[in-house]
N, C-alpha and C positions, 0 to 999 in steps of 0.2 A: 192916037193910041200908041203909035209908034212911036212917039217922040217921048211922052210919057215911061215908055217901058226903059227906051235908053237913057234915060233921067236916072230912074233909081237902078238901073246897072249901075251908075256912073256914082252916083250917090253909095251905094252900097262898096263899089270897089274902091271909091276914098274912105271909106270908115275901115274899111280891112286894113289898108295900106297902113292906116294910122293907126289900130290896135296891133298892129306887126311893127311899127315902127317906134311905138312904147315898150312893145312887149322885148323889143332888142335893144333900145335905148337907156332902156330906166331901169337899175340896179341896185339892188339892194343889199348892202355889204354889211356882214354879223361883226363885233367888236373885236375877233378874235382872227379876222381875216384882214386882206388888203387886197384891193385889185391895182396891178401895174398896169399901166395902161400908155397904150401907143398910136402916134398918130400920126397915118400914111408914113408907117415905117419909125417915128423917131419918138422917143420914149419921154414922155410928158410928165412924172412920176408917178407914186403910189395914191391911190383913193381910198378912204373910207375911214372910218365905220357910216353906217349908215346910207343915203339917198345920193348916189352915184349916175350923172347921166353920161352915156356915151352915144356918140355919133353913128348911127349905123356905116356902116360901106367906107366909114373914115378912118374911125377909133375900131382897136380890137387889145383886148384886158386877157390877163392872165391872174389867175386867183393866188396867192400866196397865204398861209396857213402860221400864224405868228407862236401858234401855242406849243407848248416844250413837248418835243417827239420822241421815241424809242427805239432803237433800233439793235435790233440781234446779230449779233455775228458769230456763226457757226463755228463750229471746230476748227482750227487752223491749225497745222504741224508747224512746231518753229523748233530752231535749234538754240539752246543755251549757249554760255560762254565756255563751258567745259565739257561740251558736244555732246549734251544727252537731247535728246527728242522728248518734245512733250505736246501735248495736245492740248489749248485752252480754247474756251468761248466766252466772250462778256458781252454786255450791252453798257450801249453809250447812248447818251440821251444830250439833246441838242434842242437849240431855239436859235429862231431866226429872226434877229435885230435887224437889219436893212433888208426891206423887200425888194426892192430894184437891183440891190448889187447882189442878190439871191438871183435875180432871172438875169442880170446880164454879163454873170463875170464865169458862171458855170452852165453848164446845158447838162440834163438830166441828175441835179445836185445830190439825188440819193445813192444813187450807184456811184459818180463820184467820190462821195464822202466814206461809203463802205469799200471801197478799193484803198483810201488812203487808210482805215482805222487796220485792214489788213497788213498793210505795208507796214506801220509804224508798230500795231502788236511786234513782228518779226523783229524788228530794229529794235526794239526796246528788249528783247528777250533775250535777245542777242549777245548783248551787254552787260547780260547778269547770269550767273552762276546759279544753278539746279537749286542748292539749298537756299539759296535766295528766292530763286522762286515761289519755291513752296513756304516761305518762312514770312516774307517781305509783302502781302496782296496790296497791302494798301499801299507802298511807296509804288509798285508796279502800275496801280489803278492814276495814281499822282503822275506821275510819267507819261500814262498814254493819254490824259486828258490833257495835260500842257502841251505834248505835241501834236495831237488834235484842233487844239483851239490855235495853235500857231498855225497850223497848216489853213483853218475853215475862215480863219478872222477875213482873211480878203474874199472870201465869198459870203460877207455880211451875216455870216453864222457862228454861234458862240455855244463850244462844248460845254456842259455846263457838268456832265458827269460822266466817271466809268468805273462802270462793275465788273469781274470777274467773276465769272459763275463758278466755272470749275476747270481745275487743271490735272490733266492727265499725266502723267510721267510711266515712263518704261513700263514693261513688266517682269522686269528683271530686279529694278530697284523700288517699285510697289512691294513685292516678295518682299526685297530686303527693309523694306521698311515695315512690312505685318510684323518680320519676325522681328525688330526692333521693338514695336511697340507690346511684345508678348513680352520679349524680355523684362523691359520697362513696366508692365501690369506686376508680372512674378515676383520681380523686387520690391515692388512697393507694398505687396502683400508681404512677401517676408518680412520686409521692415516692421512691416502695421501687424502683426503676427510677435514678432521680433518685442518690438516696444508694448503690446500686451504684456508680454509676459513677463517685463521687465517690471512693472508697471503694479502685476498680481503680485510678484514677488516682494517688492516695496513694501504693500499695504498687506501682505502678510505680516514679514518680518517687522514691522511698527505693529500691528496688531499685536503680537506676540510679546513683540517690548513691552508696550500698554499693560498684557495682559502681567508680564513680568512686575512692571515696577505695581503693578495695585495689589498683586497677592504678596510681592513683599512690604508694599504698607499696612498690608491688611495682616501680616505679621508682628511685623514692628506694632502696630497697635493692641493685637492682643498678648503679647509679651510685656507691653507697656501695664496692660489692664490686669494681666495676672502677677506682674511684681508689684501693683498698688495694692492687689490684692492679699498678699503673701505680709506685704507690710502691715497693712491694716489686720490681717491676723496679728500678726507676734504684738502689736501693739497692744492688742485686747488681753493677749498672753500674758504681756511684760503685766499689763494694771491687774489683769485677775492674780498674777504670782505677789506683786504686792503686798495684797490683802491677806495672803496665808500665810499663818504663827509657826512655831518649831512644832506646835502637838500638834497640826493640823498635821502636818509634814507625817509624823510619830505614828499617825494612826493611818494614815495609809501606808506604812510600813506593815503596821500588824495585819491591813486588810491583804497586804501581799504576800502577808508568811502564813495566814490562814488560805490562801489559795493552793502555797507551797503545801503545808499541811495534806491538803486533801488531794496532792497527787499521789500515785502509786511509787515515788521513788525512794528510795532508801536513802538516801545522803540527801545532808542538807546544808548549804553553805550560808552561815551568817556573817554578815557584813561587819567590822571593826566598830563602825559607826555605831554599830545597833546599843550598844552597851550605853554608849554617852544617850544616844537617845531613851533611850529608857531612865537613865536618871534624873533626864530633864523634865521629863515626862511627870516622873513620880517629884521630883523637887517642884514641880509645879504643884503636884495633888496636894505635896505636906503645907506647900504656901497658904493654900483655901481653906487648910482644916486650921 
C-alpha cells in the first residue's frame, strides 16, 4: 500500500515537472513580435513568429515588439537663433528593424530615445530663427527626423516620422502677432470693401452708358421714322397739287374772301393776283359757252 501510494506521488510529480517544464519551454510568438533569446548568458539571436522552444534554467528571452510606435514628447523650452523662447511638443513615431541590436546595443531604448528626441529638438531650434519657426513646421519636422534616425540607426531602430503639435512663442510676440493678424483681417476687408465699390461703380456707370447709347438709338430711329414720315406726306402733297387746275386754285380764292366777307372787319386787302385770276376763271367760262 505503501509502495503504491509512493508510485503515484512520484508519477504525479513527473507529470507536474513536465506540464511546468512545457508550460516554460514552449512559446508562442504573434507575427508582430520577436523573442531574443539567450543562452547561459550569450545571445543566440531573435525567434519567431510562431512555435519557439526554449530551454528552461538555460535559455532566458526577452520579447521585442516589431510594430511602428508612438511616442509624445511634452513641452520643452528651447531657445531660437535670435533668442526668443518658445515652447513646442511633437510625437515621433518609430519601428524597430533589428531586434537583437534593440536589446544589445541600448538598455531601457524608450527613455533612451526620448532624451535624445529632447536633445536634438533644442539643437535643431537652435539653429533657426523665430519666424522660421513658426513659418517652416515641415522642414523642422524634416530635421528632427533625419537627426533621429541618425542618432537610433545603431540601435536597430528607424524613425520613421515627426510631428510637431504645437508651438508656443512669447507672450510678448503672441500679442504682437494677434495684433498683426487684426491689422491683416481690417485691410483685407477694406480692400474687399474697397474693390466692391469699385466694382458697383463700374456696372453702374456701363449701366448708364447702355442705358445712354439705347435712348439715343431709340432717338435716332424715331427721328429716322418721323422724317420718312414728313417725306411720305409732302409726297402725297406734291401728287395731290399736281392734280389741281388754275379754277380749282380760283375758287378756293372766292371760298377765302367769302370767309373774309363774313368777318366783322372793315378793310379789305385783295391780292394783285385776284384780278388775273378772275379773268382766267371767266376766259375759261367764255371757252364752254
Amino acid at each position: 500500500m505503501a509502495e503504491g501510494t509512493f508510485l503515484l506521488c512520484v508519477i504525479g510529480g513527473v507529470f507536474a515537472a513536465l506540464v511546468v517544464f512545457i508550460a516554460t519551454a514552449v512559446r508562442i510568438v504573434p507575427e508582430y513580435q520577436r523573442l531574443v533569446v539567450f543562452r547561459l548568458g550569450r545571445c543566440i539571436g531573435d525567434k519567431g513568429p510562431g512555435f519557439v522552444l526554449i530551454i528552461p534554467l538555460v535559455d532566458s528571452a526577452r520579447k521585442v515588439d516589431l510594430r511602428e510606435q508612438v511616442r509624445e514628447i511634452p513641452h520643452q523650452t528651447s531657445i531660437t537663433k535670435d533668442n526668443a523662447a518658445i515652447s513646442v511638443d511633437f510625437l515621433w513615431y518609430y519601428k524597430i528593424l533589428d531586434p537583437t541590436a534593440s536589446v544589445l546595443n541600448i538598455d531601457r531604448f524608450e527613455r533612451a530615445a526620448e532624451g535624445m528626441a529632447t536633445t536634438t529638438l533644442r539643437a535643431v531650434i537652435g539653429g533657426i530663427t523665430l519666424d522660421e519657426v513658426l513659418s517652416e513646421r515641415e522642414k523642422i519636422n524634416d530635421l528632427l527626423r533625419t537627426r533621429l534616425d541618425e542618432a537610433t540607426h545603431r540601435w536597430g531602430v528607424k524613425v520613421t516620422n515627426v510631428e510637431i503639435r504645437e508651438i508656443i512663442p512669447p507672450k510678448e510676440i503672441s500679442d504682437a502677432m494677434n495684433r498683426q493678424m487684426s491689422a491683416e483681417r481690417d485691410r483685407r476687408a477694406q480692400v474687399t470693401a474697397s474693390t466692391g465699390q469699385k466694382e458697383a461703380a463700374i456696372n453702374i456707370a456701363d449701366g448708364n452708358k447702355q442705358a445712354a447709347i439705347l435712348e439715343a438709338e431709340g432717338q435716332r430711329q424715331s427721328a429716322i421714322l418721323r422724317a420718312e414720315g414728313y417725306a411720305e406726306a409732302l409726297n402725297q402733297i406734291f401728287a395731290a397739287a399736281e392734280k389741281i387746275d388754275q379754277k380749282t386754285i380760283t375758287l378756293q380764292y372766292f371760298e377765302a374772301l367769302k370767309e373774309i366777307g363774313n368777318s366783322p372787319s372793315t378793310k379789305y386787302v385783295i391780292p394783285m393776283e385776284f384780278t388775273s385770276l378772275i379773268s382766267n376763271f371767266i376766259g375759261g367760262q367764255s371757252d364752254k359757252k
